[in-house]
C-alpha positions in Angstrom: 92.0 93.9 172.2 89.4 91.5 171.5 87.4 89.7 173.9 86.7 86.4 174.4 83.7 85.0 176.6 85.9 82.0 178.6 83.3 79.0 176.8 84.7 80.4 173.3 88.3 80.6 174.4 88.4 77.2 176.2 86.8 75.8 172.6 89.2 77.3 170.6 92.0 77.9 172.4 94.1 77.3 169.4 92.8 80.7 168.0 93.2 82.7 171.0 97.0 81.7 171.0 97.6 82.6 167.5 95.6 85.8 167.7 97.6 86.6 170.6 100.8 86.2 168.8 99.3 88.0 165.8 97.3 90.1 166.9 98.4 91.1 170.8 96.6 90.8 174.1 93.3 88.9 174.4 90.8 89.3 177.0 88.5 86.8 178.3 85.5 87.3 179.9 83.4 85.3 182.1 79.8 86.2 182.7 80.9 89.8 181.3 83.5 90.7 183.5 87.1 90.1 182.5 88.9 87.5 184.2 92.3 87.2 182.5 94.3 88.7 179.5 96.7 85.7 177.4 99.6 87.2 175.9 102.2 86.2 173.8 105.4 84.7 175.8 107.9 87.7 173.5 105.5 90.4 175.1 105.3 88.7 178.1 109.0 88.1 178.5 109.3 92.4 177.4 107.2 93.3 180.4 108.6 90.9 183.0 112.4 91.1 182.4 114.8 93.1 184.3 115.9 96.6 182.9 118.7 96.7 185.5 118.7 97.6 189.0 116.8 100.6 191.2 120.3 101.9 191.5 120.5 102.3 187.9 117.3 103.5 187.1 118.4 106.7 189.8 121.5 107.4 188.0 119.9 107.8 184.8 117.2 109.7 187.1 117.7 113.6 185.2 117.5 114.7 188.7 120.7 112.7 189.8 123.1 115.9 190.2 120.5 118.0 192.2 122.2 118.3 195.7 119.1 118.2 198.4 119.9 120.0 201.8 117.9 117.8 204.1 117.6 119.0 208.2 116.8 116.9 210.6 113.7 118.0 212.8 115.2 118.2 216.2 112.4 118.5 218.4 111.4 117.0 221.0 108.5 114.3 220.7 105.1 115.0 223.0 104.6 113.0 225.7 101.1 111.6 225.6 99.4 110.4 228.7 97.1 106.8 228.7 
């Protein structure tokens, strides 16, 4: 990933874009610490979209079948004096 201090990318912001596109990520800096990552809107729109629900991401789970016994803890809860 190449970096970018944030005076360079603001001056050729054209380039960042494209190598973004072309290239993947870029990282700007500011002062030396990184501030913000531009990526292209196709790699953007793969890591934001929706894969399908939490429900079907457990069903697909290979742990799905397993048949848990769960007890409930029936004890009593302590009293605690103020």
């Amino acid at each position: 990933m190449r970096q970018w201090q944030l005076q360079a990318a603001k001056a050729q912001l054209s380039e960042v874009l494209r190598a973004s596109e072309e290239s993947g990520p870029q990282e700007i800096t500011r002062r030396g610490s990184a501030v913000a990552v531009v990526v292209a809107k196709v790699d953007f729109d793969r890591l934001t979209s929706r894969k399908g629900s939490f429900v079907d991401f457990m069903r697909r789970s290979p742990l799905s079948g397993v048949r848990l016994q769960l007890r409930r803890d029936r004890t009593r809860v302590r009293r605690v004096e103020r």
